[in-house]
LOLUMVO-528895 format. One record per residue (C-alpha): x, y, z; residue in one letter. Coordinates in steps of 0.2 Angstrom, whole numbers, padded with zeros to 4 digits, always signed. Example, Ala and Ser with C-alpha at 12.3 -4.5 7.8 and 13.67 -1.06 7.14 Angstrom:
<recs>
+0062-0022+0039A+0068-0005+0036S
</recs>
This chain:
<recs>
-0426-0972-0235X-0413-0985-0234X-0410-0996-0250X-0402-1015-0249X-0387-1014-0259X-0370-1024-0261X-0358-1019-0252X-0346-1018-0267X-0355-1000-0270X-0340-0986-0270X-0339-0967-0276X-0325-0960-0284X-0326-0943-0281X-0312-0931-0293X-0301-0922-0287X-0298-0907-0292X-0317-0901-0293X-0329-0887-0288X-0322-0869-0285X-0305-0862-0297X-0298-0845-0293X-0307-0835-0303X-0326-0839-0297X-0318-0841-0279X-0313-0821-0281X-0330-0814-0292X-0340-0821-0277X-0327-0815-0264X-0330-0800-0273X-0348-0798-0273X-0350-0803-0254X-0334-0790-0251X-0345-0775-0260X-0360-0779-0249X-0351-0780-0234X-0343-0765-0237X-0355-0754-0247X-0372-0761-0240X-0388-0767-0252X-0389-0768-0266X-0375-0772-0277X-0379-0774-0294X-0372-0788-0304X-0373-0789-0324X-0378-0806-0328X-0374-0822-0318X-0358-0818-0309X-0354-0836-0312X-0366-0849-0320X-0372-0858-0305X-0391-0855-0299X-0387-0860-0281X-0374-0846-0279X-0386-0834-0287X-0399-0837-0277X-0386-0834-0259X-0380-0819-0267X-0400-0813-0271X-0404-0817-0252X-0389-0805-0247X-0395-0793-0258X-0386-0794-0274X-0397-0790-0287X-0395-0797-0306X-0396-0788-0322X-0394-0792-0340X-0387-0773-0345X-0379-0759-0336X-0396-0749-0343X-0405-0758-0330X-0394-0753-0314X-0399-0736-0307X-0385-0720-0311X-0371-0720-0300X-0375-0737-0291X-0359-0749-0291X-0361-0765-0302X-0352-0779-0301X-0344-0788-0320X-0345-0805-0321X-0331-0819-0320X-0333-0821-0339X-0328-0802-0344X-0335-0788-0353X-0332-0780-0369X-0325-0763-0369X-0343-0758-0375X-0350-0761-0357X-0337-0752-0349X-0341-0735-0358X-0360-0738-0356X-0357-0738-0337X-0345-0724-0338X-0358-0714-0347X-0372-0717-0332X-0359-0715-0319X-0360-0732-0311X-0346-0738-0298X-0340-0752-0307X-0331-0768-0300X-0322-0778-0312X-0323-0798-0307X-0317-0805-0325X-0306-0818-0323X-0288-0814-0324X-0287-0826-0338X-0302-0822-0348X-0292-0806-0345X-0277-0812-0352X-0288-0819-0368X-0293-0802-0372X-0275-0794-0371X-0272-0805-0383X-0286-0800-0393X-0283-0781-0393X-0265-0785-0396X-0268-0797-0411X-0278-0784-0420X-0267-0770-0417X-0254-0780-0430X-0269-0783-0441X-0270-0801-0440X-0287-0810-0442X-0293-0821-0426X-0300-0834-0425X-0309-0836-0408X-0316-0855-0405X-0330-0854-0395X-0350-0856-0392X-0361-0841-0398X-0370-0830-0389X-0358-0837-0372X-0354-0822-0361X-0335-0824-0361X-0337-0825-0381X-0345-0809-0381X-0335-0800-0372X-0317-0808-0379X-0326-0802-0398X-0329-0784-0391X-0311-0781-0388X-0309-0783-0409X-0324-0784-0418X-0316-0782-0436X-0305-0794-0434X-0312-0807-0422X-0320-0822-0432X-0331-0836-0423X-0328-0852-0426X-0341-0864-0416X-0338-0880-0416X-0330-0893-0431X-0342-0890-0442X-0339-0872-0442X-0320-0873-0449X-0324-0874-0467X-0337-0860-0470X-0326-0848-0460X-0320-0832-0466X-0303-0823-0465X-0294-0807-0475X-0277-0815-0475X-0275-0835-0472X-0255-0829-0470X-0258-0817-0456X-0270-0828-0447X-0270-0831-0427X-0283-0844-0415X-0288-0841-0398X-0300-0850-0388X-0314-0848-0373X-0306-0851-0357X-0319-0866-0353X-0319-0878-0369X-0316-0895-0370X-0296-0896-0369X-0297-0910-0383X-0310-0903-0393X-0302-0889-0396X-0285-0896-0402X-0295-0905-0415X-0303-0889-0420X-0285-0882-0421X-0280-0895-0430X-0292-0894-0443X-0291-0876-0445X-0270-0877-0449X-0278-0891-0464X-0286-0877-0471X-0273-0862-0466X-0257-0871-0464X-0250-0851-0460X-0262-0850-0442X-0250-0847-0429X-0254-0851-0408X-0256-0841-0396X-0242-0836-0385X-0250-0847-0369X-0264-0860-0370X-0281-0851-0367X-0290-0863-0360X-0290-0859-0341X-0279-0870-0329X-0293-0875-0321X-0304-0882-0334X-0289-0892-0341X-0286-0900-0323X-0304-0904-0321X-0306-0912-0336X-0289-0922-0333X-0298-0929-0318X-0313-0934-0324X-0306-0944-0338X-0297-0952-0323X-0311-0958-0315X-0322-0961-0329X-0311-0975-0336X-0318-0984-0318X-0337-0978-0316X-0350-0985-0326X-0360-0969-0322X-0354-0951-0319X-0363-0935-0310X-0357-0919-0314X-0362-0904-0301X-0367-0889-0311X-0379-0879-0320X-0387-0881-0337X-0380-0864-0341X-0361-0868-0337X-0350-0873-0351X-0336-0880-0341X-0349-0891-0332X-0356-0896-0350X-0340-0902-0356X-0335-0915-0340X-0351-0924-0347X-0346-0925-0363X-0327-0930-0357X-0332-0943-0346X-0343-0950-0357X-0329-0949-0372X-0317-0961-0359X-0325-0974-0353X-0343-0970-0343X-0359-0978-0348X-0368-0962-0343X-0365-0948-0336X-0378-0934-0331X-0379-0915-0327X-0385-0910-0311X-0389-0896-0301X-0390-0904-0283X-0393-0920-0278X-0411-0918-0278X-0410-0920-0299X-0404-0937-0298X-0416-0952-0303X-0413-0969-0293X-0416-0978-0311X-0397-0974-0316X-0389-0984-0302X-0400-0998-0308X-0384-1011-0310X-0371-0998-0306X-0357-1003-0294X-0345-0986-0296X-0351-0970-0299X-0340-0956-0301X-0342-0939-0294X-0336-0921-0300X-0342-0904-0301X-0338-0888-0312X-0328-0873-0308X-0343-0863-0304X-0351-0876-0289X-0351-0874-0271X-0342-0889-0264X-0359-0892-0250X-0368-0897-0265X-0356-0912-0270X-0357-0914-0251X-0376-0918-0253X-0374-0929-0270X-0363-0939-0258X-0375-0940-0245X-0387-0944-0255X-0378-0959-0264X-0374-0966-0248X-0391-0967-0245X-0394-0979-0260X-0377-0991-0252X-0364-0980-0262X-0357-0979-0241X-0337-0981-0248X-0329-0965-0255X-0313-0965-0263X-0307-0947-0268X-0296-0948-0284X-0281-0935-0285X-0275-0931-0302X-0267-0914-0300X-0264-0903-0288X-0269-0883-0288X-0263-0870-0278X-0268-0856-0287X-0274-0840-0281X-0280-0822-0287X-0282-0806-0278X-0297-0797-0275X-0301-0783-0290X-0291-0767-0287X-0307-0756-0284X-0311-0767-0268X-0295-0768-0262X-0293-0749-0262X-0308-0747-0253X-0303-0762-0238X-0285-0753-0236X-0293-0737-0236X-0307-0745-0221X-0323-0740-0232X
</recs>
């Protein structure tokens, strides 16, 4: 179907978007272990939160578990991007699984920060969503001395020992200017709370979120790749809405959006979460030029060039020709 449009119709498409190192290696690391070790390869929960690289993995033959109870003894199982608590690696231990350890190197980092925190006795204060994997494991690394704190509303009815020996650190995937007013509102109340040694949230999330605001302050409408279940994807809505977009919707692929929000729209902006394929932002584009949104523009804001090596389990296994 063809649609007649003005020709003033462009795309901004953000740049950086998709992919960051991280979700890049837990896939890598997945399609590794069924290369090398055959079907099936277990994974506990989503080894990142998009349903369209789930659904590739299953058709190789990954298959997805909530619990390490559920995987058979001595299979290999594969951790999610968004880490474990030390809880999880002793169950695994204990029915002799062959694990692989995808977390993130800096959800990694997170939780040495955690462990270390604790082991001088100071109270955390970990801003982040319940019930979110990465918040989960990050709280298992210290569970007496980690405190939750979920949004605004929770920095008055929190909890803590000792306001002078008090320390915050965050989920890797908030919003960057969300949590500086959380931060903010928590030294109010503990004017002692000191920062972490290095900003938690991830490089990635930061940079994707700097370009969005970018081409938000342009687009009356803005469509965000990802999956209801990502948390990075969920905050570039709610960034490009808070700098200058009309709307600004959730997608999965382009088969979720409806011809009523270009109704009046001359720019639309285009980005897409850490966890997302870039051939789905390929089909939103194709999709848009469709309805006249023929003229693309990509929008640089930062560039990346980071990279992260393969988990140390697989690597042993490729040098030793497994």
């Amino acid at each position: 179907m063809t649609f007649e449009t003005p020709a003033t119709r462009r795309v901004l498409v953000a740049r950086p978007r998709g992919y960051c190192a991280g979700v890049d290696r837990a896939v890598q690391a997945v399609e590794k272990a069924l290369e090398l070790y055959g079907a099936p390869v277990y994974v506990r929960k989503q080894i990142v939160h998009n349903t369209h690289v789930v659904r590739t993995l299953e058709k190789r033959g990954a298959i997805f578990v909530e619990e390490t109870e559920e995987v058979p003894e001595g299979a290999i199982v594969v951790f999610s991007a968004h880490g474990v608590s030390p809880a999880v690696h002793r169950e695994a231990a204990e029915r002799g699984l062959r694990t692989i350890d995808a977390t993130c190197p800096l959800v990694t980092k997170v939780h040495n920060e955690a462990r270390r925190f604790a082991s001088q006795d100071y109270d955390i204060l970990l801003i982040g969503h319940e019930g979110h994997e990465e918040v989960e494991g990050t709280a298992g690394e210290a569970p007496d001395h980690i405190r939750l704190v979920d949004g605004l509303d929770a920095v008055d009815t929190v909890e803590v020992k000792d306001p002078d020996r008090l320390v915050w650190l965050s989920q890797t995937t908030l919003s960057v200017d969300e949590t500086t007013e959380t931060v903010t509102r928590l030294k109010e109340r503990f004017p002692n709370l000191i920062d972490p040694p290095s900003d938690d949230i991830c490089y990635a999330t930061q940079n994707r979120q700097v370009a969005v605001k970018e081409i938000a302050a342009e687009a009356q409408l803005v469509i965000v790749v990802g999956s209801q279940n990502s948390s990075n994807s969920k905050r570039l809505v709610e960034v490009a809405l808070d700098h200058g977009a009309d709307a600004s919707y959730l997608v999965d692929d382009a088969s979720f959006i409806r011809d009523e929000w270009l109704d009046g729209v001359t720019t639309v902006g285009v980005t897409s979460g850490a966890s997302v394929p870039e051939d789905l932002v390929d089909g939103v584009l194709a999709h848009l030029a469709e309805r006249g949104f023929a003229d693309v523009e990509e929008v640089e804001s930062v560039q990346e060039s980071v990279r992260f090596a393969l988990p140390h389990e697989l690597r042993k296994d490729l040098r030793a020709g497994v």
